[in-house]
Every structure is written in C-alpha cells, then in structure tokens.
C-alpha positions in Angstrom: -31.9 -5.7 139.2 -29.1 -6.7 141.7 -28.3 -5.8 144.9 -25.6 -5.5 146.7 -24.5 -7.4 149.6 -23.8 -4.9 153.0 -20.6 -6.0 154.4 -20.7 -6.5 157.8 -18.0 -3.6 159.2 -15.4 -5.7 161.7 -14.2 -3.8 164.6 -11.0 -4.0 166.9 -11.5 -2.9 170.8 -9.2 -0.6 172.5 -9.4 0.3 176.9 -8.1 3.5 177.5 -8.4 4.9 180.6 -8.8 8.2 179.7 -9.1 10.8 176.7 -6.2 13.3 176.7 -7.4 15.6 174.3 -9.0 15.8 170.9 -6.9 16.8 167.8 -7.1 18.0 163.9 -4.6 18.4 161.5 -3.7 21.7 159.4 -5.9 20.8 156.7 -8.6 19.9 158.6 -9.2 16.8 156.9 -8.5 14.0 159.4 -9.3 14.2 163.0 -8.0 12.6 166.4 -8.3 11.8 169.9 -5.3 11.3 172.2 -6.3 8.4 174.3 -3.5 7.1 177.4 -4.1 3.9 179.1 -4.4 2.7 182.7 -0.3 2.2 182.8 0.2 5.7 181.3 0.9 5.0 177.6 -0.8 7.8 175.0 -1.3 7.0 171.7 -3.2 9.2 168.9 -6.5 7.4 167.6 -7.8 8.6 164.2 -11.2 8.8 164.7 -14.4 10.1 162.3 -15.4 13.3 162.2 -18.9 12.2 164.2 -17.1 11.0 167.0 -14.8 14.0 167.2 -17.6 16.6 167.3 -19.5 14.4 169.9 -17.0 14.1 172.1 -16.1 17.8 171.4 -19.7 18.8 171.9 -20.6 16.9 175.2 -17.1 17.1 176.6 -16.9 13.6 177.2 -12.8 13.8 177.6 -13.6 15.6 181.3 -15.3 12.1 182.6 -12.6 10.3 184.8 -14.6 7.8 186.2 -14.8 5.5 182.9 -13.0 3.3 181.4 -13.0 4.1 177.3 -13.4 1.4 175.2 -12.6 2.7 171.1 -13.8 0.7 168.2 -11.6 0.7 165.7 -13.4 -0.1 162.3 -10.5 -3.0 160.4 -11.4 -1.6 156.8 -10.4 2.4 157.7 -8.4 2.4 161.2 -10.8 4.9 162.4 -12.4 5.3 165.9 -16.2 4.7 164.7 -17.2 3.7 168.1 -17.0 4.9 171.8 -18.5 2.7 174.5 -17.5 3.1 178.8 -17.7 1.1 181.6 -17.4 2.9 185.1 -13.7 2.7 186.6 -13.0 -0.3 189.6 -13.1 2.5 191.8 -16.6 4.2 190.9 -18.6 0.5 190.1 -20.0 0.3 193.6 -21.8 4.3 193.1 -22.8 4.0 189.6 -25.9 5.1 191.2 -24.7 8.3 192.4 -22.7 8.7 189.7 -25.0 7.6 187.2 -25.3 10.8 185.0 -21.5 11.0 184.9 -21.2 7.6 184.1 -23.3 7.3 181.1 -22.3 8.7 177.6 -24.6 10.8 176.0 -27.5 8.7 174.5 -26.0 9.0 170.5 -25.1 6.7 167.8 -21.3 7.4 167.9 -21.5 6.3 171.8 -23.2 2.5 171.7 -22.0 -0.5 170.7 -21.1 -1.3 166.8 
C-alpha cells in the first residue's frame, strides 16, 4: 500500500494594523477581511471560512491594541492564519491589557 507524502503548506506574512471589517460575497462562497496597515493602506484578504467565523464570533476586529499578522497559505491565497503582537504603544502594559491582548486560544489564531 502507498502513502502519500503531506506537503508541507508554505505561508507568506502580512502586518496589518488593524481589521476594518469582515466581508462575503453574494453567493456566499468566498469570504474576506478588510485589513489597513499602519500607513493607512486597506486591502481585502480572502480568508477561510474558519478564520471568518472566528474573528466574526469573538469580535477580534474591535482589538486596537495589536498588531495583525495574516498568513497567507502560497498554494490558495487564503488568510489560514491570524497571529498578534501588542502595538509599540501597549508593549510596556501587556499585563494590564493582557486579556485584550491575546487572541482567543483557537487553531485559526496560532502560528502555522
């Protein structure tokens, strides 16, 4: 019997510094968040359905004081990923801020 090989899934990172909003299309078949960056530049992110409905669910676009960091799977150009890192401004009360600053403990939100 053969087996085959598990490609390893490459990923691209993108910073934003915050998540506009969260979009669908008509059809509801493809799904996206609208992510702008620290100089004020927006771009849509086609992301999986997972990582709409978590962000969606736990209203992770309200959290200003991280940093976003998408990973964007090579093979599909989808968002697969969503790690944070606190803001220059917030890193010195990540203890106070500590439940704002974390994303929800899920598989959508750690590292690839």
């Amino acid at each position: 019997m053969t087996t085959k090989k598990k490609e390893k899934k490459t990923y691209t990172e993108k910073t934003i510094s915050r998540i506009a909003g969260l979009s669908f299309s008509d059809d509801g078949k493809t799904f996206s968040l609208e992510g702008v960056t620290s100089n004020g530049d927006s771009n849509n992110y086609p992301c999986t359905v997972d990582v709409y409905r978590a962000l969606e669910s736990d209203k992770v676009p309200s959290n200003y004081r991280v940093n976003f960091h998408l990973h964007i799977c090579s093979s599909t150009n989808l968002v697969e990923r969503i790690t944070s890192s606190p803001k220059t401004e917030y890193q010195a009360y990540q203890v106070e801020y500590a439940e704002s600053i974390e994303l929800p403990n899920k598989t959508v939100f750690t590292s690839p």
